[in-house]
C-alpha positions as CSV (number, residue, x, y, z in Angstrom):
1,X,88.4,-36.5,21.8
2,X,89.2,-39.6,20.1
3,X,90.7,-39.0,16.4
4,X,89.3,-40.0,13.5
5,X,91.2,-41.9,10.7
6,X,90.4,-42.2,7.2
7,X,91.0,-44.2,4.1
8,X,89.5,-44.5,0.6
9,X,89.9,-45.4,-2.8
10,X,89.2,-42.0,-3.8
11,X,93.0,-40.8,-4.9
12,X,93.7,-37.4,-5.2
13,X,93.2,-36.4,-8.1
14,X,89.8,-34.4,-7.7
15,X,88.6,-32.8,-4.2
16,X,86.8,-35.9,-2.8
17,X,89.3,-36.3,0.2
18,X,88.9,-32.5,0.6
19,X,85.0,-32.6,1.0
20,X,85.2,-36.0,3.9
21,X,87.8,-33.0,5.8
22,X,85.1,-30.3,5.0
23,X,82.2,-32.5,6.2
24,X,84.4,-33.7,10.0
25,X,85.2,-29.9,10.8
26,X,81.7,-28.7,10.0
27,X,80.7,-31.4,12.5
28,X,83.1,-31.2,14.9
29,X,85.9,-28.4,14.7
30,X,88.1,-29.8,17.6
31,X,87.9,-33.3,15.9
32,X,91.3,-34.6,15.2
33,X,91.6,-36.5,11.6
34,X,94.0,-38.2,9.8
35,X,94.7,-40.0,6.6
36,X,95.6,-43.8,6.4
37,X,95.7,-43.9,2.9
38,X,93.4,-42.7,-0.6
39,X,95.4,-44.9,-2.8
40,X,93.3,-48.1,-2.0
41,X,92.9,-49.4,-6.0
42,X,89.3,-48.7,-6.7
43,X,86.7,-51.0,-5.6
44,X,89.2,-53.4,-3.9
45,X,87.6,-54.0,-0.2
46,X,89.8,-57.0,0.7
47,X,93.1,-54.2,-0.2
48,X,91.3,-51.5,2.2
49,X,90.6,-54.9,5.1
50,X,94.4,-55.5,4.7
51,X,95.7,-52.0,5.5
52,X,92.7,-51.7,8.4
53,X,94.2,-54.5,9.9
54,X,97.9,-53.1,9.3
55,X,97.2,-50.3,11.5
56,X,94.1,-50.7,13.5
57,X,96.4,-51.7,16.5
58,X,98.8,-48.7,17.2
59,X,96.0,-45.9,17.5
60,X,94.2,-45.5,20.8
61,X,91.2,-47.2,22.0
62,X,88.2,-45.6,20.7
63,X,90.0,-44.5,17.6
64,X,87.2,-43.9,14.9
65,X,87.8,-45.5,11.5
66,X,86.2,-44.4,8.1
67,X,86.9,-46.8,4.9
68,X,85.2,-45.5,1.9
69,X,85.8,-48.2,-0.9
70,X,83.0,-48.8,-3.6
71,X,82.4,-52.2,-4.2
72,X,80.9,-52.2,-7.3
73,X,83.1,-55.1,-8.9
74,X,81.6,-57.4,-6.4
75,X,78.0,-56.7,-7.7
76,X,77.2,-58.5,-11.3
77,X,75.1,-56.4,-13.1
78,X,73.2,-58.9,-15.9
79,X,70.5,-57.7,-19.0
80,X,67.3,-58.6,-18.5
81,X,66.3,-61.8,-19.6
82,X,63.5,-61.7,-22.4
């Protein structure tokens, strides 16, 4: 079985990372994960590109890769024009 990697913007400063480890071994027990890094500054998805591409190259073909980065600054929320 292939392992899974994982990085986020989540920090660790409350049990997010936790939960995406609870969620992999209810699915899949034997599945192998690992952390690439949860310090990614929030929202930034061209930081979380940078350390894909950083690392992306030394794991094993097949390797799974889960970024979770919120990219909320790239969306421009405007009021309602009247």
């Amino acid at each position: 079985m292939q392992p899974m990697i994982l990085q986020s913007d989540f920090g660790y400063a409350d049990g997010a990372v936790c939960a995406m480890y609870g969620v992999a071994e209810n699915v899949c027990p034997e599945l192998r994960v690992f952390d690439l890094t949860h310090d990614i500054p929030q929202y930034d998805i061209w930081e979380a590109s940078y350390r894909l591409i950083q690392t992306v190259s030394y794991w094993p073909e097949g390797s799974v890769f889960v970024s979770v980065v919120d990219p909320l600054s790239l969306i421009h929320i405007s009021e309602p024009t009247r």
